[in-house]
C-alpha positions as CSV (number, residue, x, y, z in Angstrom):
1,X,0.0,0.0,0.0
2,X,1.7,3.1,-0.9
3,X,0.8,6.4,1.1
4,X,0.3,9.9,-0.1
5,X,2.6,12.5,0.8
6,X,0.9,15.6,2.0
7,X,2.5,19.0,1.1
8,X,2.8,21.2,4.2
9,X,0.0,23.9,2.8
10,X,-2.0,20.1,3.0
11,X,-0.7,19.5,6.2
12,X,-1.6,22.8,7.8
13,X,-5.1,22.3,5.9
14,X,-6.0,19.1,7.7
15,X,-4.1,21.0,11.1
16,X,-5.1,24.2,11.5
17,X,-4.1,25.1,15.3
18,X,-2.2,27.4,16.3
19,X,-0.1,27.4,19.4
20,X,1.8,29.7,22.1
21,X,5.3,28.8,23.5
22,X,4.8,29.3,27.8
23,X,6.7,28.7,30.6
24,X,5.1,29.0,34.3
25,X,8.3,28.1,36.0
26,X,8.5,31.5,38.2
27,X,5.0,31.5,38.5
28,X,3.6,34.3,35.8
29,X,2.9,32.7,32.5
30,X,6.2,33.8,30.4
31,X,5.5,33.7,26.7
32,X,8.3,33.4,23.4
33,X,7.8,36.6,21.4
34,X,8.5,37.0,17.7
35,X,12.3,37.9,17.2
36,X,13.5,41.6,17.2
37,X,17.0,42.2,15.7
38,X,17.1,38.2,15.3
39,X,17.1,37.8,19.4
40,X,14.7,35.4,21.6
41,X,12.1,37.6,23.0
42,X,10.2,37.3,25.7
43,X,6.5,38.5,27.3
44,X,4.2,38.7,29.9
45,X,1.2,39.6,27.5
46,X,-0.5,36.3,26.2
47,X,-1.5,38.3,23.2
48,X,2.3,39.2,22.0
49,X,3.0,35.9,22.2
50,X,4.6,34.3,18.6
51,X,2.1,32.1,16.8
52,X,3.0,28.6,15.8
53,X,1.6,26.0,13.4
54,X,1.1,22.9,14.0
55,X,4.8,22.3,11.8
56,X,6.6,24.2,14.5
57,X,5.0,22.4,17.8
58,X,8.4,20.1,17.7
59,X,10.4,18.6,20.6
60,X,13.0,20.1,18.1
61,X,11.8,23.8,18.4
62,X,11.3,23.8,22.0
63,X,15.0,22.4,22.7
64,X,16.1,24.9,20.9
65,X,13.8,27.8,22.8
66,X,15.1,26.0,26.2
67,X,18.5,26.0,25.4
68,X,18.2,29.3,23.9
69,X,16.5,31.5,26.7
70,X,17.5,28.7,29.6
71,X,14.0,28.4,31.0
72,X,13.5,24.7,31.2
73,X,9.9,24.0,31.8
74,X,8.8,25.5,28.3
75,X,5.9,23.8,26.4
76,X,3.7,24.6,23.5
77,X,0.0,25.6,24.6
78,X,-2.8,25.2,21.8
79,X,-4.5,28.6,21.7
């Protein structure tokens, strides 16, 4: 049986959530904003928070974001 490849326009079709990156280790939700100058940002406001698909919601992407701003409890929220 051969399976069809889905493109990732397909993908994100058939998966259309979107997601925050948050970290409540100190408490205060702590959001990943979008990059400024090609830095890690960071927010309190859940509405400046970066937007993910469902093709960044990766154990790749968050190791990256934890080793990156050193908060170790991050996680991807569905919004």
């Amino acid at each position: 049986m051969v399976k069809k490849k889905l493109t990732a326009k397909q993908f994100l079709q058939l998966n259309p959530n979107q997601y925050i990156m948050v970290t409540y280790e100190f408490g205060t939700p702590i959001y990943i904003a979008p990059l400024e100058n090609l830095r890690i940002q960071v927010t309190l406001d859940e509405n400046e928070a970066e937007l993910w698909s469902a093709l960044d919601n990766s154990p790749t992407k968050l190791q990256y974001h934890i080793a990156t701003t050193g908060y170790k409890e991050l996680k991807f929220e569905k919004v």
